[in-house]
PDB file with SEQRES, HELIX, SHEET and CRYST1 records, atoms N, CA, C and O in Angstrom:
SEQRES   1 A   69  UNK UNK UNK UNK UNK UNK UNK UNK UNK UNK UNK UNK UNK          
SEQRES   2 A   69  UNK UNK UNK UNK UNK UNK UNK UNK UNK UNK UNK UNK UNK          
SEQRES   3 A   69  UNK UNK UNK UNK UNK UNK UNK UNK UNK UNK UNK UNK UNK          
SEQRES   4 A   69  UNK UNK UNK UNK UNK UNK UNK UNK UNK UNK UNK UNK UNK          
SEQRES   5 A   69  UNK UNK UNK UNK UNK UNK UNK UNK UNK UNK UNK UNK UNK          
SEQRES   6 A   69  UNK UNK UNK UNK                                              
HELIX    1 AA1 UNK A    6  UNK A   28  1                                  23    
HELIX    2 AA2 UNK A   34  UNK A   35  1                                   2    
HELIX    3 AA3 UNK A   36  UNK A   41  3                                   6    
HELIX    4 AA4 UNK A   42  UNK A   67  1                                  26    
CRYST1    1.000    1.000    1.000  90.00  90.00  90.00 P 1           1          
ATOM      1  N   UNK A   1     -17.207  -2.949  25.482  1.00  0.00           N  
ATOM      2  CA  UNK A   1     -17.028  -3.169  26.911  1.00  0.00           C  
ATOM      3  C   UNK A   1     -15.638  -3.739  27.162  1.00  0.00           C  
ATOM      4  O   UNK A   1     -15.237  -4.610  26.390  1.00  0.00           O  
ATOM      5  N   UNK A   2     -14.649  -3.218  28.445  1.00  0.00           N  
ATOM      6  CA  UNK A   2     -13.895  -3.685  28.578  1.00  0.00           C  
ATOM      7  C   UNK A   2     -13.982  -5.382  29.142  1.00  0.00           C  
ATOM      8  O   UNK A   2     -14.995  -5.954  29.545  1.00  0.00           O  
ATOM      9  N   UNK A   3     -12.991  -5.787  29.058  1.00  0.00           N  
ATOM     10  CA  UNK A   3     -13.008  -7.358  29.590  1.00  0.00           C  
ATOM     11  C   UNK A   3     -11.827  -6.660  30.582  1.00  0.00           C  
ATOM     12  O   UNK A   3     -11.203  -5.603  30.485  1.00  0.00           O  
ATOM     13  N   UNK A   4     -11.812  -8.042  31.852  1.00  0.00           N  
ATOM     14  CA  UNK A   4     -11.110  -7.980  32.849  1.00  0.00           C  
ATOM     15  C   UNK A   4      -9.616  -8.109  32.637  1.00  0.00           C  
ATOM     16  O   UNK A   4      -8.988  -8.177  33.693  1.00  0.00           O  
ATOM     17  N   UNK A   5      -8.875  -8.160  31.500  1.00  0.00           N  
ATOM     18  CA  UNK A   5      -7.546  -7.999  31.061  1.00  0.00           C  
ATOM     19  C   UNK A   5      -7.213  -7.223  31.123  1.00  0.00           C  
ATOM     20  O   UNK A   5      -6.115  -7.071  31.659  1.00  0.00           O  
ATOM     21  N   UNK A   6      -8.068  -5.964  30.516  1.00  0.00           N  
ATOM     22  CA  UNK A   6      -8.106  -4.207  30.210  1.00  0.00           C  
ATOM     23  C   UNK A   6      -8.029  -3.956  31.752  1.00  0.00           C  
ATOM     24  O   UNK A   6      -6.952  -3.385  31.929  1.00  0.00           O  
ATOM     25  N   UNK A   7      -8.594  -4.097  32.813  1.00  0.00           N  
ATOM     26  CA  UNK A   7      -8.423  -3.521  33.818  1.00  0.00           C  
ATOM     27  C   UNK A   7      -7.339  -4.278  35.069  1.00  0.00           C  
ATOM     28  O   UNK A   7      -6.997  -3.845  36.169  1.00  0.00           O  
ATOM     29  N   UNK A   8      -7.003  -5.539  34.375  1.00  0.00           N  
ATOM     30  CA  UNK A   8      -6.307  -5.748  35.048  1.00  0.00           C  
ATOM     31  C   UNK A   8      -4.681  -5.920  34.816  1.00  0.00           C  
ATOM     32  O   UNK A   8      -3.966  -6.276  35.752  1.00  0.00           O  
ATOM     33  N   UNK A   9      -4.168  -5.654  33.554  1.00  0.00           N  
ATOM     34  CA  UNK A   9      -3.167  -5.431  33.181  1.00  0.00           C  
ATOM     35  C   UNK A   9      -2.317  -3.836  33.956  1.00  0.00           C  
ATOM     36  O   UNK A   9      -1.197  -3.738  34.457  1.00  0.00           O  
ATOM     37  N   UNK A  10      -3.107  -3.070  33.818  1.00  0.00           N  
ATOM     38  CA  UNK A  10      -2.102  -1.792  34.751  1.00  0.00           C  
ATOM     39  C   UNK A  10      -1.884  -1.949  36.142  1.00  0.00           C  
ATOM     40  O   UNK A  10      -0.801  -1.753  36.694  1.00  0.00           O  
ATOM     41  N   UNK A  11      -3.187  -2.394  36.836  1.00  0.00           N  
ATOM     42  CA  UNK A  11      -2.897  -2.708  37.921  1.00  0.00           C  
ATOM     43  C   UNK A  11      -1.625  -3.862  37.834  1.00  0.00           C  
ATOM     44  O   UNK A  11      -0.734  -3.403  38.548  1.00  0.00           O  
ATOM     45  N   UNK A  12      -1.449  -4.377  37.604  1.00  0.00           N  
ATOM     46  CA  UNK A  12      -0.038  -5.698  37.660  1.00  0.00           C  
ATOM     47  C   UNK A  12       1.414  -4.676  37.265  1.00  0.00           C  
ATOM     48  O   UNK A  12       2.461  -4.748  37.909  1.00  0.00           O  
ATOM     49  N   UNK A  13       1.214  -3.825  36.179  1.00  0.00           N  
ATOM     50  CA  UNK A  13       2.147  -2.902  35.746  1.00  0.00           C  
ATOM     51  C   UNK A  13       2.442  -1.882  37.264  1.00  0.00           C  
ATOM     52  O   UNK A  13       3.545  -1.390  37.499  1.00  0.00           O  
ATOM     53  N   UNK A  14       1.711  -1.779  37.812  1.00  0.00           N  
ATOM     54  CA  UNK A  14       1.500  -0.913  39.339  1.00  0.00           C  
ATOM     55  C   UNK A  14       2.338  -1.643  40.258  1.00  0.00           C  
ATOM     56  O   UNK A  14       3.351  -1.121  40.724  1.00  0.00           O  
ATOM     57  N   UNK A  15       1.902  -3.079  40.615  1.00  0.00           N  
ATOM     58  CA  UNK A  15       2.862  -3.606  41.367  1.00  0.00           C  
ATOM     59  C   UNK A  15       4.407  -4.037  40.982  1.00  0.00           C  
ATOM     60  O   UNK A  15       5.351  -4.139  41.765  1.00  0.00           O  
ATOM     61  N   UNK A  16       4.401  -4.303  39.286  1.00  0.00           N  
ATOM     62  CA  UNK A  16       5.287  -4.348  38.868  1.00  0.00           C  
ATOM     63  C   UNK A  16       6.818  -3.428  39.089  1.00  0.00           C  
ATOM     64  O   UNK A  16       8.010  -3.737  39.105  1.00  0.00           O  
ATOM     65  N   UNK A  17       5.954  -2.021  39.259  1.00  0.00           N  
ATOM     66  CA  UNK A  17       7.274  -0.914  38.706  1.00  0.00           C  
ATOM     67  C   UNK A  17       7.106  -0.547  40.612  1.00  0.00           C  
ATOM     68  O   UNK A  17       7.885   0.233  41.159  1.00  0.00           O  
ATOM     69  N   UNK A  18       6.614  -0.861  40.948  1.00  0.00           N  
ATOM     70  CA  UNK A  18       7.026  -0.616  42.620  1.00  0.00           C  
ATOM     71  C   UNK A  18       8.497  -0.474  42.545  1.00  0.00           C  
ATOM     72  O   UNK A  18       9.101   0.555  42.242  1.00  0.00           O  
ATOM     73  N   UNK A  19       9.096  -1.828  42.911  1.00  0.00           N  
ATOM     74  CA  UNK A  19      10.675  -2.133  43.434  1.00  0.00           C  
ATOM     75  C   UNK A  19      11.663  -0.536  42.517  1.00  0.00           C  
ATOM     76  O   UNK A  19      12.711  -0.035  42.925  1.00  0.00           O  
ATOM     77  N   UNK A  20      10.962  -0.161  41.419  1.00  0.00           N  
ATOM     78  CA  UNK A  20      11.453   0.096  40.057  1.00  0.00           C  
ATOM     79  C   UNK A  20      11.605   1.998  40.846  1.00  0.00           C  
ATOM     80  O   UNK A  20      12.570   2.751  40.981  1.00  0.00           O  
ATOM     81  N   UNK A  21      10.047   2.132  41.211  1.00  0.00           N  
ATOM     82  CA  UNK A  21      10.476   3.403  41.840  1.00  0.00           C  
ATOM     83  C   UNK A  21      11.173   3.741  42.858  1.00  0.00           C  
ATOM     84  O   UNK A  21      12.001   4.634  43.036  1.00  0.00           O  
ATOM     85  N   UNK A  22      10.590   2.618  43.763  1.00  0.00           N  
ATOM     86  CA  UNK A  22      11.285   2.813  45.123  1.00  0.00           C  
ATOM     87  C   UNK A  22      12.853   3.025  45.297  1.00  0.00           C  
ATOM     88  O   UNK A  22      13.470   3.822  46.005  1.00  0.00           O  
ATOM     89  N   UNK A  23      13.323   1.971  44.347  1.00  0.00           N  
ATOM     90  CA  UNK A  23      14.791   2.344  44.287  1.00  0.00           C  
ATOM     91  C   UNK A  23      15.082   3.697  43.645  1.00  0.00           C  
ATOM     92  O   UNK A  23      15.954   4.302  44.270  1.00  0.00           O  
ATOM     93  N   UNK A  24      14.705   4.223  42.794  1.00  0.00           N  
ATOM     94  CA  UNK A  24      14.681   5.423  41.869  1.00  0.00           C  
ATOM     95  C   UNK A  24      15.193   6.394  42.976  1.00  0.00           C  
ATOM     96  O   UNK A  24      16.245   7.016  43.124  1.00  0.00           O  
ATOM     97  N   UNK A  25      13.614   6.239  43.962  1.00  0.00           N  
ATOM     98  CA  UNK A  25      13.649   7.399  45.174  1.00  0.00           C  
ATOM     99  C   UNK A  25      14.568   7.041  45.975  1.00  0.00           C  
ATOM    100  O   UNK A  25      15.440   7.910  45.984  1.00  0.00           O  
ATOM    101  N   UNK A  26      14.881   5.934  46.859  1.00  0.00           N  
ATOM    102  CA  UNK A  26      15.960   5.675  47.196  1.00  0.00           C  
ATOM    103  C   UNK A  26      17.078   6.164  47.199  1.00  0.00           C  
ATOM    104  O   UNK A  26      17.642   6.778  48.105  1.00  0.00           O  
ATOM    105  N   UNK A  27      17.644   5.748  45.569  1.00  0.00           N  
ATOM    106  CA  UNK A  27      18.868   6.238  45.236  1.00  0.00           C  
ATOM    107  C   UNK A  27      19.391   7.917  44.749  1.00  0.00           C  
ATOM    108  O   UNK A  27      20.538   8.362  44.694  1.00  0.00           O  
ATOM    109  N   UNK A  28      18.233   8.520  44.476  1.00  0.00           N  
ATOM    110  CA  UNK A  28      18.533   9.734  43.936  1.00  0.00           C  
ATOM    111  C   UNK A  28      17.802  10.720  44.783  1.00  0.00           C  
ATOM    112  O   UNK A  28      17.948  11.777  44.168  1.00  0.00           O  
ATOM    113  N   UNK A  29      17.135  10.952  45.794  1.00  0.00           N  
ATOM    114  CA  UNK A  29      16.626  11.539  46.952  1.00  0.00           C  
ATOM    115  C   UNK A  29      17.263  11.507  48.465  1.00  0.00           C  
ATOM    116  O   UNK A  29      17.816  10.620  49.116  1.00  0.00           O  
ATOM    117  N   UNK A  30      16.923  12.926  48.736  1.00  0.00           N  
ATOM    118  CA  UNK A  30      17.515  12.997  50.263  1.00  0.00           C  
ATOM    119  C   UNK A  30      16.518  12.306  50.907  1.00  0.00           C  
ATOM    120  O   UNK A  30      16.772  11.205  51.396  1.00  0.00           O  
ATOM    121  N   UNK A  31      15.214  12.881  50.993  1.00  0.00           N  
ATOM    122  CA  UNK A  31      14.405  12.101  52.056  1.00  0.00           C  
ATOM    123  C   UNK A  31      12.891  11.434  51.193  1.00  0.00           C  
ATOM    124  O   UNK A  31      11.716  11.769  51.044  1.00  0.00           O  
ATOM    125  N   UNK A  32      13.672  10.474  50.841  1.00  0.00           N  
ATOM    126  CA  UNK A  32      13.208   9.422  49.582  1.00  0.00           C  
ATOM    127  C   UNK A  32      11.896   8.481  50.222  1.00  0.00           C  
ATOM    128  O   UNK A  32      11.596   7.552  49.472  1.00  0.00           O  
ATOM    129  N   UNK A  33      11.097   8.570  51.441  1.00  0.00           N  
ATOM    130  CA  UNK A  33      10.251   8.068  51.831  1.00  0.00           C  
ATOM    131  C   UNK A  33       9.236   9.093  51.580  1.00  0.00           C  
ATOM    132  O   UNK A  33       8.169   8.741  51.075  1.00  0.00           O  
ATOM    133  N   UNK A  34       9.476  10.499  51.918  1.00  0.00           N  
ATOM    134  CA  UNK A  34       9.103  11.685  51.844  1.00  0.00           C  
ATOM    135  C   UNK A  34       8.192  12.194  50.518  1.00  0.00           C  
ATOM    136  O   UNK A  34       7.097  12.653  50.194  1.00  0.00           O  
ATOM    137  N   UNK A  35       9.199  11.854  50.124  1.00  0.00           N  
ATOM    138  CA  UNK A  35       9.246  12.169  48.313  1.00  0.00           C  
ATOM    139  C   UNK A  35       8.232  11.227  47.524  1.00  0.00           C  
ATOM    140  O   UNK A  35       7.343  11.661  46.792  1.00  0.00           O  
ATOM    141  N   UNK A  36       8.585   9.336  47.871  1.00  0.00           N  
ATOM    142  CA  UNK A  36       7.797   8.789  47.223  1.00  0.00           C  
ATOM    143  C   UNK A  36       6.722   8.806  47.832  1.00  0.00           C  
ATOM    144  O   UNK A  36       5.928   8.221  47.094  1.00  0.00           O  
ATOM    145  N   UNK A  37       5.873   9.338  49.341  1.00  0.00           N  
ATOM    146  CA  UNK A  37       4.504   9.464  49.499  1.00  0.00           C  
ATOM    147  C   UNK A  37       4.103  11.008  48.602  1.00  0.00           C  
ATOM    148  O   UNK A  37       2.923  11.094  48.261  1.00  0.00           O  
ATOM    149  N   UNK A  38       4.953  12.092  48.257  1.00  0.00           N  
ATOM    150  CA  UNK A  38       4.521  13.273  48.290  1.00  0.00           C  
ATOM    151  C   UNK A  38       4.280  13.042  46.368  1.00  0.00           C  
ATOM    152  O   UNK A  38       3.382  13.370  45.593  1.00  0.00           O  
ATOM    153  N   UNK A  39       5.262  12.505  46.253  1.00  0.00           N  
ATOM    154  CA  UNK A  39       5.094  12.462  44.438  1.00  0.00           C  
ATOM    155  C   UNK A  39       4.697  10.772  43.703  1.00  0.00           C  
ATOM    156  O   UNK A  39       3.798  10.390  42.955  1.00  0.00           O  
ATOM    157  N   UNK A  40       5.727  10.165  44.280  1.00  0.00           N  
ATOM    158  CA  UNK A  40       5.892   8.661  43.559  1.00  0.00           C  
ATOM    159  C   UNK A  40       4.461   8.126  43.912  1.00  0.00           C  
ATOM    160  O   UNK A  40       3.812   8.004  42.873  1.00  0.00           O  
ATOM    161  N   UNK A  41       4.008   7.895  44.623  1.00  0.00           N  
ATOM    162  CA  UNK A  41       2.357   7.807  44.976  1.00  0.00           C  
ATOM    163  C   UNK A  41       1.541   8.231  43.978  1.00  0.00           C  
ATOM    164  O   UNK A  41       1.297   7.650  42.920  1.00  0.00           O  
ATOM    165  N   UNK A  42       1.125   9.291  44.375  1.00  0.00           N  
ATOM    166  CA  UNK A  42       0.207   9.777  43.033  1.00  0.00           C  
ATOM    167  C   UNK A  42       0.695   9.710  41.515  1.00  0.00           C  
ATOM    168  O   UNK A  42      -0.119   9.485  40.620  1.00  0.00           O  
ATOM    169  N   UNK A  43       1.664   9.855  41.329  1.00  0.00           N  
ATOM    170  CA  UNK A  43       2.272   9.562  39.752  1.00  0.00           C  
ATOM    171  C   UNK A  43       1.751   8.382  39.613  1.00  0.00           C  
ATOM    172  O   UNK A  43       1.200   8.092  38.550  1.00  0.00           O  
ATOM    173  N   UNK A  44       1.810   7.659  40.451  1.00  0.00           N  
ATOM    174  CA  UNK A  44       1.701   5.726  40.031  1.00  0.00           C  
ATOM    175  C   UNK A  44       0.146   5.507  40.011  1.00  0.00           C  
ATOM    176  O   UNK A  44      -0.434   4.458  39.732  1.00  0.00           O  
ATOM    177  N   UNK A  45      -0.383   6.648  40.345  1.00  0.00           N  
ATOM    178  CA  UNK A  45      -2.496   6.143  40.675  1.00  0.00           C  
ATOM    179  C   UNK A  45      -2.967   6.851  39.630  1.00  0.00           C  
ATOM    180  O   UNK A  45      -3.850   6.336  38.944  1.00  0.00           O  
ATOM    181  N   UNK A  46      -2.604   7.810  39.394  1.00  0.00           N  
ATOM    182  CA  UNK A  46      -2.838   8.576  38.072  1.00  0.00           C  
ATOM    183  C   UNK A  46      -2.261   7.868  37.092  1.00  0.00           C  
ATOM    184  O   UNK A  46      -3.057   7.949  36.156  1.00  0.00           O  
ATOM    185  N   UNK A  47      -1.099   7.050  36.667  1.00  0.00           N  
ATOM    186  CA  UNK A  47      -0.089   6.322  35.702  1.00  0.00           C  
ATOM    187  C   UNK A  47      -1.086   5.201  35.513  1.00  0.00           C  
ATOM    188  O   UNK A  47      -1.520   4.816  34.427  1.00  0.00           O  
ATOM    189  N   UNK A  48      -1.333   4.821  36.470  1.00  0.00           N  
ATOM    190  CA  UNK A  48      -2.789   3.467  36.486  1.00  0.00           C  
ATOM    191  C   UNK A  48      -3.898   3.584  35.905  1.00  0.00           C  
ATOM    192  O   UNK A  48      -4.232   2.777  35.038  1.00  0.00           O  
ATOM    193  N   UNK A  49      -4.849   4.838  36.354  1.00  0.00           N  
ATOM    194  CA  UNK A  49      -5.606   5.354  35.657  1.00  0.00           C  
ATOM    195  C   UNK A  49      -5.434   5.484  34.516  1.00  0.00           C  
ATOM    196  O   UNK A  49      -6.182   4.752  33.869  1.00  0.00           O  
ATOM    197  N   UNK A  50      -4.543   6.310  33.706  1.00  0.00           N  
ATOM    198  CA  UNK A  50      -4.374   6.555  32.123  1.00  0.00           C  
ATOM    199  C   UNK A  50      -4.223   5.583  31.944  1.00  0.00           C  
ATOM    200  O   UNK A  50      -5.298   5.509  31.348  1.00  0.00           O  
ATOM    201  N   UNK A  51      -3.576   3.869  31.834  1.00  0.00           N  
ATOM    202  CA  UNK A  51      -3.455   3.050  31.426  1.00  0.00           C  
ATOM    203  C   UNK A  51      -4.506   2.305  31.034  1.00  0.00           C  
ATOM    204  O   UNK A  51      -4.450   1.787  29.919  1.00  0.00           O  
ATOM    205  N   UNK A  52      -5.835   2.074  31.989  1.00  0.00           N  
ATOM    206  CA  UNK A  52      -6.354   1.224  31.349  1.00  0.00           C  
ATOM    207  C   UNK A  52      -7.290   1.371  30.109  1.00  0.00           C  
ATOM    208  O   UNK A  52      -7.852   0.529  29.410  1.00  0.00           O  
ATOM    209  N   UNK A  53      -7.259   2.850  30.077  1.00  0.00           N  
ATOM    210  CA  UNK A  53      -8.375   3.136  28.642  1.00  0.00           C  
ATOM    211  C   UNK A  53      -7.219   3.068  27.254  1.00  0.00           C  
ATOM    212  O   UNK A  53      -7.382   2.966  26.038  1.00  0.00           O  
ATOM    213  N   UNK A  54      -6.051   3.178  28.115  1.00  0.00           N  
ATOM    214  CA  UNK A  54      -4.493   2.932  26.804  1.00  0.00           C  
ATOM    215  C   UNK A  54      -4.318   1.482  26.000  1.00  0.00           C  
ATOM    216  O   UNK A  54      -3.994   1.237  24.837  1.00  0.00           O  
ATOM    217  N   UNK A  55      -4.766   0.401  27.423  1.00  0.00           N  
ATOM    218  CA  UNK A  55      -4.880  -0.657  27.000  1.00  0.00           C  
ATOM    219  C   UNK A  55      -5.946  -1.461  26.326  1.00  0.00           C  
ATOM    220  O   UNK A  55      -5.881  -2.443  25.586  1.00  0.00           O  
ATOM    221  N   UNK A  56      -7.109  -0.648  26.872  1.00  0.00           N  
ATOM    222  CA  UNK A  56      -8.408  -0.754  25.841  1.00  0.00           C  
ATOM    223  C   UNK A  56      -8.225  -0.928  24.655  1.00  0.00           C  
ATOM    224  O   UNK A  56      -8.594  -1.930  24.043  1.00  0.00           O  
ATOM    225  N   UNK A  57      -7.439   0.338  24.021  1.00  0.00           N  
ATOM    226  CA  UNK A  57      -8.080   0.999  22.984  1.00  0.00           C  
ATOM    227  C   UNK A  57      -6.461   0.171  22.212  1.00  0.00           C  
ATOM    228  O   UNK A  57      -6.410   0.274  20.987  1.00  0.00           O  
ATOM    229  N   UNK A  58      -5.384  -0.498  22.820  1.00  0.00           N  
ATOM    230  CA  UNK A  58      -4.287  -1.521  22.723  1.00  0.00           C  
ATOM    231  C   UNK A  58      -5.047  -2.875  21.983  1.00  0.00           C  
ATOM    232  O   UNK A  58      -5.106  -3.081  20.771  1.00  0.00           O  
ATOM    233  N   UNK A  59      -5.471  -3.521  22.806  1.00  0.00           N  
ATOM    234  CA  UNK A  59      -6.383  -4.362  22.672  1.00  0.00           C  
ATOM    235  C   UNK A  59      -7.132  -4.580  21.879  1.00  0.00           C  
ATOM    236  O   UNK A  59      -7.150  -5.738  21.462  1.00  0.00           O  
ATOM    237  N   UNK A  60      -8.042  -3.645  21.329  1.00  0.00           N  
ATOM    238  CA  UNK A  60      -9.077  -3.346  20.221  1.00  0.00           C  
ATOM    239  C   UNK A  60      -8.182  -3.410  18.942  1.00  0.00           C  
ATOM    240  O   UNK A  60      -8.425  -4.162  17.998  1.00  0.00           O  
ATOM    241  N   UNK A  61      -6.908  -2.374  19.014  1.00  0.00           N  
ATOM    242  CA  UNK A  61      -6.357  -2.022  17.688  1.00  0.00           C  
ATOM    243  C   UNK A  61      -5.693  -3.730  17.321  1.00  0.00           C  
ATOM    244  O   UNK A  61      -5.613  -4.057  16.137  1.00  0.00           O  
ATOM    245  N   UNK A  62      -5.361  -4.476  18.151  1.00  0.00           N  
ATOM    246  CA  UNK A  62      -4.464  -5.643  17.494  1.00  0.00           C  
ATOM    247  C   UNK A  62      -5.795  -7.173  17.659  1.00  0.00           C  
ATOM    248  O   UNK A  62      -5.499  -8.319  17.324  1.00  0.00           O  
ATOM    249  N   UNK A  63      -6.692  -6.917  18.029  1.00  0.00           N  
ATOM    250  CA  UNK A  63      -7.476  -7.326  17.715  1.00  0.00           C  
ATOM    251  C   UNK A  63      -7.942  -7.315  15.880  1.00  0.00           C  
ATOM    252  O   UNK A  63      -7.807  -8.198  15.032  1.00  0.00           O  
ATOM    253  N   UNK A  64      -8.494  -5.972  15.786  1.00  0.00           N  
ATOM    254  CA  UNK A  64      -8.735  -5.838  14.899  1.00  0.00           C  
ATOM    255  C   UNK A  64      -7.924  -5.864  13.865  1.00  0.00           C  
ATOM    256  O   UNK A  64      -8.434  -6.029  12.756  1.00  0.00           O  
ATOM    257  N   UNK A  65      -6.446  -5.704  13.983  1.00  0.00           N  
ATOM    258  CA  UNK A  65      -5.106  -5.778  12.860  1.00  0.00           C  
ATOM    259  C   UNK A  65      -5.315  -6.861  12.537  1.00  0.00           C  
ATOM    260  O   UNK A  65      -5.767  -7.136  11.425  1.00  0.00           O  
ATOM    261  N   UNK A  66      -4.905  -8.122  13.846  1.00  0.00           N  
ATOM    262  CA  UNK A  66      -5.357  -9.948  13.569  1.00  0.00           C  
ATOM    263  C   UNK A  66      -6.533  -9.820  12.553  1.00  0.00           C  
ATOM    264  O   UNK A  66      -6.180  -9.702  11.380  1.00  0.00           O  
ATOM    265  N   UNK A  67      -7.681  -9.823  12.770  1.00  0.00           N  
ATOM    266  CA  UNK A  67      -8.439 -10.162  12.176  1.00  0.00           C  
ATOM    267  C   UNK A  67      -8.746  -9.782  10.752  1.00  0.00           C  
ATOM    268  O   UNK A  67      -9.433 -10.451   9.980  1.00  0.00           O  
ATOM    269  N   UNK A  68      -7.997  -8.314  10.419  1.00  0.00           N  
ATOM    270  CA  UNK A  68      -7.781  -7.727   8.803  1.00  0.00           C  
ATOM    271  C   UNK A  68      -6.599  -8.035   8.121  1.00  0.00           C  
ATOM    272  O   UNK A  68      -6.282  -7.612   7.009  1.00  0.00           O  
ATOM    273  N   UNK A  69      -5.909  -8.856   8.900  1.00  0.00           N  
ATOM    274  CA  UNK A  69      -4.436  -9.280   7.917  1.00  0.00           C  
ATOM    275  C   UNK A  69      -4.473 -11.095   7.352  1.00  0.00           C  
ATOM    276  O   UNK A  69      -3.550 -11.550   6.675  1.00  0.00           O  
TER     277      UNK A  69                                                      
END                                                                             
């Protein structure tokens, strides 16, 4: 079972890389509001999603390294 770290670590990575895209789109887009609802949006909810079974299975492996070394 996950614990609330696993699910709450991407979400924080989510708010984290905000400033990170926004400028991205910003700086390298014509109509960069446009763009980050049409793409940067969903990249980042889907990017969230894959993360937390990434960090699961993160978690488990150095868990278990600690405890066999």
């Amino acid at each position: 079972m996950t614990d609330w770290r696993t699910l709450l670590r991407p979400f924080w990575g989510f708010v984290a890389l905000q400033p990170i895209m926004l400028g991205w789109f910003y700086l390298f887009s014509d109509n960069w509001v446009a763009d980050y609802q049409s793409l940067g949006w969903p990249l980042q909810v889907v990017s969230t999603i894959w993360l937390i079974p990434c960090y699961a299975y993160y978690e488990k492996y150095w868990d278990w390294r600690d405890s066999n070394l």
